[in-house]
N, CA, C and O atoms as CSV, one atom per row, in Angstrom:
chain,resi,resn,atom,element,x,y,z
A,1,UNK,N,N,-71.508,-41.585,-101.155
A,1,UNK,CA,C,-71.641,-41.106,-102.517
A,1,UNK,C,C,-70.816,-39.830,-102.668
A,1,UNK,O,O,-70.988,-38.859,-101.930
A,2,UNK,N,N,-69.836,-39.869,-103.734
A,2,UNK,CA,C,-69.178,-38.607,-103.815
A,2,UNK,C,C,-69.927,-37.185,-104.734
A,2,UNK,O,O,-70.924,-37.349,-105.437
A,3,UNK,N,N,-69.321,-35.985,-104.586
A,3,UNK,CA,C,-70.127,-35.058,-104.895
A,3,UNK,C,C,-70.023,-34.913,-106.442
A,3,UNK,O,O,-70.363,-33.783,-106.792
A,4,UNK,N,N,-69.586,-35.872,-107.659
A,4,UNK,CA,C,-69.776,-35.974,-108.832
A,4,UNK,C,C,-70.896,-36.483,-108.796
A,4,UNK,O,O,-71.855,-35.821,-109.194
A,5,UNK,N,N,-71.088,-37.914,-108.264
A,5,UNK,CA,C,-72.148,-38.345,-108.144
A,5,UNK,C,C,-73.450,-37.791,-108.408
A,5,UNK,O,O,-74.207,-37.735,-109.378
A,6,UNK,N,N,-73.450,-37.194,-106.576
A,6,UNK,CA,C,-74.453,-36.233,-106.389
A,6,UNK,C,C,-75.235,-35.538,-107.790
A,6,UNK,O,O,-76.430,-35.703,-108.036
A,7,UNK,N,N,-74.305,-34.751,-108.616
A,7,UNK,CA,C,-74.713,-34.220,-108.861
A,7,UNK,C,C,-75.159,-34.531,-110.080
A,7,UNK,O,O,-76.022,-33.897,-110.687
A,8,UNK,N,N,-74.356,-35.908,-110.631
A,8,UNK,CA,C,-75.124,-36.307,-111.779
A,8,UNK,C,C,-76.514,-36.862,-111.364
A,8,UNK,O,O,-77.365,-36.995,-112.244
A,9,UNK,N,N,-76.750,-37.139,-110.290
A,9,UNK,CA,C,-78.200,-37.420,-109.794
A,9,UNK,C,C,-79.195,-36.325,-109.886
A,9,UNK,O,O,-80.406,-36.369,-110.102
A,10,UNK,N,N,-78.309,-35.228,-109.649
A,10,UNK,CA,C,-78.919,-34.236,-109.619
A,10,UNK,C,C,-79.452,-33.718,-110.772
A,10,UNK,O,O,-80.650,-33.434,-110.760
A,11,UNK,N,N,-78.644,-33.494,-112.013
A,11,UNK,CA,C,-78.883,-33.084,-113.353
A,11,UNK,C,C,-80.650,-33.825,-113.211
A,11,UNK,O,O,-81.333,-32.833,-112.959
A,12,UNK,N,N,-81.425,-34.827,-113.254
A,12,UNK,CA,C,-82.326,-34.974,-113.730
A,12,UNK,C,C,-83.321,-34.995,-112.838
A,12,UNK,O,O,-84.380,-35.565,-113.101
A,13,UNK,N,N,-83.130,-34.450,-111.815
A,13,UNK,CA,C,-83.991,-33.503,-110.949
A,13,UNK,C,C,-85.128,-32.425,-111.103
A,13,UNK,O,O,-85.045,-31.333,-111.665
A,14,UNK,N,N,-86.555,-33.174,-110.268
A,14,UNK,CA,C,-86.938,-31.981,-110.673
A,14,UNK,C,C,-87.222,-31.007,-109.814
A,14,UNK,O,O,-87.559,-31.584,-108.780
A,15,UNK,N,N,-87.300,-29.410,-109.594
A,15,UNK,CA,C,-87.629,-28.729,-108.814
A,15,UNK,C,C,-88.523,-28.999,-107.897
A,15,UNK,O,O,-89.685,-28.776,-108.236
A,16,UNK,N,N,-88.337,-29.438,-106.765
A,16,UNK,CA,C,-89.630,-29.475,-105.761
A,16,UNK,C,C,-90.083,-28.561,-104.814
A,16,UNK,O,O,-91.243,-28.511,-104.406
A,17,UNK,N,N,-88.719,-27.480,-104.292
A,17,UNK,CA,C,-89.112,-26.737,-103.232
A,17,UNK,C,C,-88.736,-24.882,-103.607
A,17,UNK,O,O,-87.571,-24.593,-103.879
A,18,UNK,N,N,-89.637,-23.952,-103.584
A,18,UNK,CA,C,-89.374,-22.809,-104.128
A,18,UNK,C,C,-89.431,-21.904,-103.371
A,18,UNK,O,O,-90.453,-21.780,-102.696
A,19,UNK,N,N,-88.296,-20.928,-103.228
A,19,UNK,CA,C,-87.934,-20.249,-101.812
A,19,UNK,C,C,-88.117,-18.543,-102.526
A,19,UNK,O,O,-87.353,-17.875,-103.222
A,20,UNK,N,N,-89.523,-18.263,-101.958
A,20,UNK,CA,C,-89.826,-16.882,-102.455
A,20,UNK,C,C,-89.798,-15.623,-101.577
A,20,UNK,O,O,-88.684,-15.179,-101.298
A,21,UNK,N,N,-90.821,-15.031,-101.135
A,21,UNK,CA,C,-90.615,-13.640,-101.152
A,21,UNK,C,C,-90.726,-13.578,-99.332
A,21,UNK,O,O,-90.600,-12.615,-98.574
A,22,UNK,N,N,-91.023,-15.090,-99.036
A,22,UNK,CA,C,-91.482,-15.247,-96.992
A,22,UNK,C,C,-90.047,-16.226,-97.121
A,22,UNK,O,O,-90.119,-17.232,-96.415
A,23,UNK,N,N,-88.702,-16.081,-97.947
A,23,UNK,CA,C,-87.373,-16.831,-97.588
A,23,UNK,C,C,-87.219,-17.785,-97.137
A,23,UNK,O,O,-88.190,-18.513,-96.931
A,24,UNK,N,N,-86.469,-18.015,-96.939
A,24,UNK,CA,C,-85.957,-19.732,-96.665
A,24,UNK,C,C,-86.580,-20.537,-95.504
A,24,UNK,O,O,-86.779,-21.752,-95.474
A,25,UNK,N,N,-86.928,-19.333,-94.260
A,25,UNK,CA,C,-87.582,-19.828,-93.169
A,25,UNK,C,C,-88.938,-20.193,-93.401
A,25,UNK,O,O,-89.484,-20.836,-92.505
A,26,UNK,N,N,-89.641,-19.892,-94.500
A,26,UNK,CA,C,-90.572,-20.718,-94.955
A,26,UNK,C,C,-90.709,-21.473,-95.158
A,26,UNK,O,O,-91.730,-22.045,-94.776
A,27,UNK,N,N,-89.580,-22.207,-96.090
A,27,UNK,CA,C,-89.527,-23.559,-96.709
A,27,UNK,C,C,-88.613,-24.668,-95.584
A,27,UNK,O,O,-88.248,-25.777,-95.975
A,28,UNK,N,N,-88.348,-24.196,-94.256
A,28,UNK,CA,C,-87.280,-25.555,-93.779
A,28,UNK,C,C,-88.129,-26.219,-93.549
A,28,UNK,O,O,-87.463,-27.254,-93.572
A,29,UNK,N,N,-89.430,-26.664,-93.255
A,29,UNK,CA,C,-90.043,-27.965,-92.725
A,29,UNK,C,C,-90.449,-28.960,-93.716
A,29,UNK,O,O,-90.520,-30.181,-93.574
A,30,UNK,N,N,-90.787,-28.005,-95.084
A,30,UNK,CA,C,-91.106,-28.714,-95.952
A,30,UNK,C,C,-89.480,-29.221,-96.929
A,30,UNK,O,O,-89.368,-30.293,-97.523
A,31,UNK,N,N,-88.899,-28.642,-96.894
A,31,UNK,CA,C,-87.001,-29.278,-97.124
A,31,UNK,C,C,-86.835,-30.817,-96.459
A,31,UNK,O,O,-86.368,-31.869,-96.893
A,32,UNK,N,N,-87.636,-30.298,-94.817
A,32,UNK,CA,C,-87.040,-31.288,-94.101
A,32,UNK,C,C,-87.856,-32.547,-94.483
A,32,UNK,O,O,-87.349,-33.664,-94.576
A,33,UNK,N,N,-89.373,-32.229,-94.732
A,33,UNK,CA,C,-89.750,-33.703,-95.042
A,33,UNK,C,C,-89.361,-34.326,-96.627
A,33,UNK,O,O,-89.271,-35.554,-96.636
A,34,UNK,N,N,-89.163,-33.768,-97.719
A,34,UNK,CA,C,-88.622,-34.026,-98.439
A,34,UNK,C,C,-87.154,-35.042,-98.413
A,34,UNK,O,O,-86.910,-36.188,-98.792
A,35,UNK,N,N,-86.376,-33.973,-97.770
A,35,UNK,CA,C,-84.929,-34.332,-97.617
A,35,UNK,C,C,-84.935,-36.224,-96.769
A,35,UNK,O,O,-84.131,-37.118,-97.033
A,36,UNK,N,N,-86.281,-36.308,-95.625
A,36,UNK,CA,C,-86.127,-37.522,-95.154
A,36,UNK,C,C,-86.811,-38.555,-96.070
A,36,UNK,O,O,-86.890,-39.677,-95.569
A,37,UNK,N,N,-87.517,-38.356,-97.782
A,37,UNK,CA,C,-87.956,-39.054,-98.128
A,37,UNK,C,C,-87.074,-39.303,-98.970
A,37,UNK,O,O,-86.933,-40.489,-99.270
A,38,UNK,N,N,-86.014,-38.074,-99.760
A,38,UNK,CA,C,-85.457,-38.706,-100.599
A,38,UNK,C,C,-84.000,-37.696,-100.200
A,38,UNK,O,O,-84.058,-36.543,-99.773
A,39,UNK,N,N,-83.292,-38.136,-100.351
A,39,UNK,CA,C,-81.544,-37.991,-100.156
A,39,UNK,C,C,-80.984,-36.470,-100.644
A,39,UNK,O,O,-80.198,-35.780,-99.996
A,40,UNK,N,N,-81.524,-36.157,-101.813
A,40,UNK,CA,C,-81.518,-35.108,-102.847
A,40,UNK,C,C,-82.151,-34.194,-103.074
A,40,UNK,O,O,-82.496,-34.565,-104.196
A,41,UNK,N,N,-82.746,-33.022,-102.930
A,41,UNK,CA,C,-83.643,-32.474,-103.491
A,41,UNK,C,C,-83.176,-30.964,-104.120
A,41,UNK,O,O,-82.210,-30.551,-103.477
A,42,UNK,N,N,-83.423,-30.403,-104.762
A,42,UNK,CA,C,-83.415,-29.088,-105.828
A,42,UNK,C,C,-84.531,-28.371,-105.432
A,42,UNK,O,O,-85.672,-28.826,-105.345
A,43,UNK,N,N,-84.126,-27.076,-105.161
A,43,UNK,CA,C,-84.833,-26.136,-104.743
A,43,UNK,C,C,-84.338,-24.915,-105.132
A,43,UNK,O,O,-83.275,-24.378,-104.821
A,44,UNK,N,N,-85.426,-24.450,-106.009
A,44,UNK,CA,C,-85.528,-22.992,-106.753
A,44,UNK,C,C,-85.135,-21.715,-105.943
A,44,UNK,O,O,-85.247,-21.729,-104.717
A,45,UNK,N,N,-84.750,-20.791,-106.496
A,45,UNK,CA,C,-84.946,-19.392,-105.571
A,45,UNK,C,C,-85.152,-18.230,-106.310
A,45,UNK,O,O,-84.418,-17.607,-107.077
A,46,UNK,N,N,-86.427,-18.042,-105.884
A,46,UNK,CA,C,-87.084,-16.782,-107.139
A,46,UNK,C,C,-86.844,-15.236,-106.714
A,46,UNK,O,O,-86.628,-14.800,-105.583
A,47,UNK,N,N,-86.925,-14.662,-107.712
A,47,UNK,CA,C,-86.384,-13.212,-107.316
A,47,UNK,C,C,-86.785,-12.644,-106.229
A,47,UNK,O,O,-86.097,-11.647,-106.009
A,48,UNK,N,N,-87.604,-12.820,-105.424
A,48,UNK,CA,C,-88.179,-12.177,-104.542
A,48,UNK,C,C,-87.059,-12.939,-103.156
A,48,UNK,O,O,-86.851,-12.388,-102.076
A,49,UNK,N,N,-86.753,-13.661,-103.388
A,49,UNK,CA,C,-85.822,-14.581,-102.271
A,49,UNK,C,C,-84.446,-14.255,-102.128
A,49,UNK,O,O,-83.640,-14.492,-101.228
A,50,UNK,N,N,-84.326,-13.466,-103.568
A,50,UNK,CA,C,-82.620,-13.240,-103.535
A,50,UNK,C,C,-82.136,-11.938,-103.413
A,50,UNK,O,O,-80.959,-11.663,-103.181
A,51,UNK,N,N,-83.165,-11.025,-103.589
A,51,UNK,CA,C,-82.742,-9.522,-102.384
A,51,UNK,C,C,-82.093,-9.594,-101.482
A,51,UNK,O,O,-82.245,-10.250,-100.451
A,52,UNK,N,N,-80.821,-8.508,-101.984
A,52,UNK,CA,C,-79.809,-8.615,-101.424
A,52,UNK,C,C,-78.696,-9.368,-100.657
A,52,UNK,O,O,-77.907,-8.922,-99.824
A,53,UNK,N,N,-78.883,-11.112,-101.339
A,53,UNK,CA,C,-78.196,-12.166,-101.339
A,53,UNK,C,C,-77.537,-12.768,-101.992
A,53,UNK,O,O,-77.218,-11.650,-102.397
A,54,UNK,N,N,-76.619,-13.842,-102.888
A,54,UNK,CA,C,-76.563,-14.581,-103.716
A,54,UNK,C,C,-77.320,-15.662,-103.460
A,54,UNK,O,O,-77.889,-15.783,-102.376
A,55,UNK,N,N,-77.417,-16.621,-104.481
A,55,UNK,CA,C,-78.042,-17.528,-104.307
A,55,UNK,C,C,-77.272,-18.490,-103.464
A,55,UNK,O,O,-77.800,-19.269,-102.670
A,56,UNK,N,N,-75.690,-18.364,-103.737
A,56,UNK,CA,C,-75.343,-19.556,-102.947
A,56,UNK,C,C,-75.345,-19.241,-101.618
A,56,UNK,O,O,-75.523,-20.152,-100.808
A,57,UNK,N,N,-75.119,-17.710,-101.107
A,57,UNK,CA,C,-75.381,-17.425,-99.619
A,57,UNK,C,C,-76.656,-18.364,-99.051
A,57,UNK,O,O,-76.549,-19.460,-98.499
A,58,UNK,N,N,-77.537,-17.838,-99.258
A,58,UNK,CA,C,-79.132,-18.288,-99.466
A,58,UNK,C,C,-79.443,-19.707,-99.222
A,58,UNK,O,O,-80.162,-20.154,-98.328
A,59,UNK,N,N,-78.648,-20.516,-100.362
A,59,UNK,CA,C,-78.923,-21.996,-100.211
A,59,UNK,C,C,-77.891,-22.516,-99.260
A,59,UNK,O,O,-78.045,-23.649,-98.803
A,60,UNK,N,N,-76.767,-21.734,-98.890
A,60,UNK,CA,C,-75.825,-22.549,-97.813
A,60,UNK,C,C,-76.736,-21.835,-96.434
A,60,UNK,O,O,-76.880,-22.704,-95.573
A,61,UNK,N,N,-77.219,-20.821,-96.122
A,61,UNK,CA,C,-78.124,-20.801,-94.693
A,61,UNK,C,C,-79.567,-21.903,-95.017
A,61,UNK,O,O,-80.232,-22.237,-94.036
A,62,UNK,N,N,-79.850,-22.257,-95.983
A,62,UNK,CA,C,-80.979,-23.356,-95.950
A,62,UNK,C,C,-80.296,-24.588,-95.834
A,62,UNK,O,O,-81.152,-25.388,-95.456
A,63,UNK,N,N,-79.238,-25.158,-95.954
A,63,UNK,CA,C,-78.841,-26.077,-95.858
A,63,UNK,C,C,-78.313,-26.454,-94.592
A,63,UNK,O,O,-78.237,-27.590,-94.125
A,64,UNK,N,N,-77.867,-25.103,-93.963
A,64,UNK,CA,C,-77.285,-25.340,-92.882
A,64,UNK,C,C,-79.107,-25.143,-91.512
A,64,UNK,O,O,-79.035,-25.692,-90.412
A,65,UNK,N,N,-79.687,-24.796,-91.684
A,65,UNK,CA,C,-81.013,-24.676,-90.782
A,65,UNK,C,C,-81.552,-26.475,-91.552
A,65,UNK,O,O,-82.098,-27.054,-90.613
A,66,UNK,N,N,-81.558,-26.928,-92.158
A,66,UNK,CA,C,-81.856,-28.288,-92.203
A,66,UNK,C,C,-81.035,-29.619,-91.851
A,66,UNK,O,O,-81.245,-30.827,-91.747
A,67,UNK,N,N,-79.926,-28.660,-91.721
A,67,UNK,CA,C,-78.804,-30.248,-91.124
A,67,UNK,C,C,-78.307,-30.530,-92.334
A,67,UNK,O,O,-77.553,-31.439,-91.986
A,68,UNK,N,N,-78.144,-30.437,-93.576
A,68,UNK,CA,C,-77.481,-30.885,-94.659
A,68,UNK,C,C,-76.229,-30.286,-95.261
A,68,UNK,O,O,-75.476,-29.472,-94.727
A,69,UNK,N,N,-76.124,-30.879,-96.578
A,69,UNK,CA,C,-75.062,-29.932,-97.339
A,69,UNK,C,C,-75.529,-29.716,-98.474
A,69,UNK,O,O,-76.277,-30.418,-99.155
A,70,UNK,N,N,-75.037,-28.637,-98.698
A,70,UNK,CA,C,-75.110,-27.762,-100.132
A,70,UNK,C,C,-74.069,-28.241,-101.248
A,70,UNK,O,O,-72.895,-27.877,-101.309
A,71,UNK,N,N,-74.604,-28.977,-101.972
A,71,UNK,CA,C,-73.819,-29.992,-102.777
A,71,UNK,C,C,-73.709,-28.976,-104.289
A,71,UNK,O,O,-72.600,-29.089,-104.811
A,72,UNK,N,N,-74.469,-28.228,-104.882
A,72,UNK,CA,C,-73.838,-26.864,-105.596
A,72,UNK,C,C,-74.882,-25.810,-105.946
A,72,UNK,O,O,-76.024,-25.890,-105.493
A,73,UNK,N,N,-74.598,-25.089,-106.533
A,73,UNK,CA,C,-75.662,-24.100,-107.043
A,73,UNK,C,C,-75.474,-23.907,-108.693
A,73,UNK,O,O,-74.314,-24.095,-109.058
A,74,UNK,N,N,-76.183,-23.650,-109.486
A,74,UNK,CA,C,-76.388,-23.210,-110.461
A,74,UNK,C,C,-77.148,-22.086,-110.970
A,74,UNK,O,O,-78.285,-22.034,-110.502
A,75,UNK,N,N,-76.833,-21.129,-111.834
A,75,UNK,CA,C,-78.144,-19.841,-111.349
A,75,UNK,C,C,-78.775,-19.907,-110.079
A,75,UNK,O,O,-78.208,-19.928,-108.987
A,76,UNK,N,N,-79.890,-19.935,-110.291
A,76,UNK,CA,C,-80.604,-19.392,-108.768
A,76,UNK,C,C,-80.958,-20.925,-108.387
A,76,UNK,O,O,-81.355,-21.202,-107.255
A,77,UNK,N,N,-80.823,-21.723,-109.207
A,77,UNK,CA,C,-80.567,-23.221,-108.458
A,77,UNK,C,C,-79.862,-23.916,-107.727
A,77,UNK,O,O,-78.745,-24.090,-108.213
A,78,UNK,N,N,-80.149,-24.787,-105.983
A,78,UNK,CA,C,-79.467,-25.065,-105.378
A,78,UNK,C,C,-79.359,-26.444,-105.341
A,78,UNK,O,O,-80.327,-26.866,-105.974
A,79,UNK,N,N,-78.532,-27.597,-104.833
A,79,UNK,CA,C,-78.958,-28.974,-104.872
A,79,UNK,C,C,-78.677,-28.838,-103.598
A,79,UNK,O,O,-77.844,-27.995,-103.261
A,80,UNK,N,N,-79.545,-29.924,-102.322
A,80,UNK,CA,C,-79.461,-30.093,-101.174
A,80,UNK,C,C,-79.019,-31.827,-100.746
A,80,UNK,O,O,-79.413,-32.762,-101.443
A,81,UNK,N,N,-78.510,-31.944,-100.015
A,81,UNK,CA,C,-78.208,-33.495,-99.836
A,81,UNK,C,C,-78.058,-33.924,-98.299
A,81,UNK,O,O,-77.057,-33.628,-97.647
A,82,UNK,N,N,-78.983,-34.542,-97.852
A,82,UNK,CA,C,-78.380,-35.080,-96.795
A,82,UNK,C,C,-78.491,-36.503,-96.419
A,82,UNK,O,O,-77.901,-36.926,-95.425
């Protein structure tokens, strides 16, 4: 699947995983069972997560601690794909 694709899959996505103020190392297990149920997932990043980061920094070290790729970001929104 190419990354247009992706991401039109993505547009109607809904937020499932939200990376707050205990960061990304909070959320990899629950990424990971997600990510093995479904291909795609969107995951939020709330202000408390993005001290002194961007978001896309942020979602490319969560993507990369889950084995995937970071297919794009939008505001503080990331899409994950693996």
């Amino acid at each position: 699947m190419n990354e247009q694709e992706l991401k039109r899959r993505a547009h109607d996505l809904d937020v499932t995983v939200w990376v707050g103020k205990h960061g990304v190392d909070a959320v990899v297990d629950e990424l990971n069972t997600q990510l093995e149920n479904e291909n795609l997932v969107k995951v939020k990043f709330l202000r408390a997560a993005r001290a002194g980061a961007s978001t896309e920094a942020k979602a490319t070290a969560l993507a990369e601690q889950v084995n995937a790729d970071l297919v794009e970001t939008r505001g503080h929104t990331a899409v994950i794909h693996r």
